[in-house]
Steps between C-alpha positions, in 0.01 A plus 500: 500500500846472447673336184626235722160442626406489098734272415429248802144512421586432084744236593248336775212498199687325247610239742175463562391495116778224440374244841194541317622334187563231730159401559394337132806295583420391814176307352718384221738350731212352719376318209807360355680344813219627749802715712444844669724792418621359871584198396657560194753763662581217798582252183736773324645584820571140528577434154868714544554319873357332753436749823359475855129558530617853685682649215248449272267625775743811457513478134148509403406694837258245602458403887641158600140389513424628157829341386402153710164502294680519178713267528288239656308552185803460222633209737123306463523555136818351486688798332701608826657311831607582857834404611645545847815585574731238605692728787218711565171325498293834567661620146248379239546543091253487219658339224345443161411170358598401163092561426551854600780519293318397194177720611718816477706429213173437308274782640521702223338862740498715254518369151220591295361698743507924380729576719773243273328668208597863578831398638566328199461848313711689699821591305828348668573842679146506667544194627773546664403847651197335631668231659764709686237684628289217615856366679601833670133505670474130578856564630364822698187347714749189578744750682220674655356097593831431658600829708117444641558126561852586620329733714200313615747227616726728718201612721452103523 
């Protein structure tokens, strides 16, 4: 095995370690505002601007009847709405309610929870290691989304 093979494999493990941390949350979140990890990325999505029901498809990659489900759920609950577009009817935007607004801003995900605690203790430095690293691979698998989306939709 190579040490690029190595280092894949260590990298691929400790995502895996930290989308496991995400689980303890995930029940958290359920019983506080009764929201899916699903849900509560659509509402922060929509929390910075409203966007059509395909680039949040794209955003989250979720299939437009994945993305159809969601929303239909966050629109019943009041927290999210459709809106057509007035030159192009076909062109539909989720677009968050003033209760998803106040759902978000109050959904406090982590707080408490161990992973605040142990961020918390991090010195200043850490922190900031941590999240540039956490940004240049989010950053990474989005390129890689879009060149295969770019790609998928050329063959189209």
């Amino acid at each position: 095995m190579t040490t690029t093979d190595v280092a894949l494999r260590v990298l691929l493990r400790a995502y895996l370690d930290a989308v496991g941390l995400s689980e303890g949350i995930q029940a958290r979140v359920w019983r506080k505002a009764q929201l899916t990890l699903a849900q509560v990325r659509v509402l922060r999505r929509l929390a910075k601007e409203p966007k059509t029901l395909g680039e949040l498809g794209a955003d989250l990659g979720l299939s437009p009847t994945s993305m159809t489900r969601l929303i239909d759920r966050l629109e019943e609950r009041g927290l999210v709405e459709r809106r057509r577009d007035g030159d192009d009817r076909r062109r539909v935007t989720a677009v968050l309610l003033p209760a998803g607004s106040a759902l978000v801003a109050d959904l406090p995900l982590l707080q408490g929870t161990s992973i605040w605690q142990a961020a918390q203790r991090l010195s200043p430095p850490q922190k900031k290691r941590i999240a540039a690293a956490f940004a240049e691979f989010v950053s990474a698998v989005r390129a890689v989304e879009l060149a295969d989306s770019q790609a998928e939709m050329s063959l189209n």
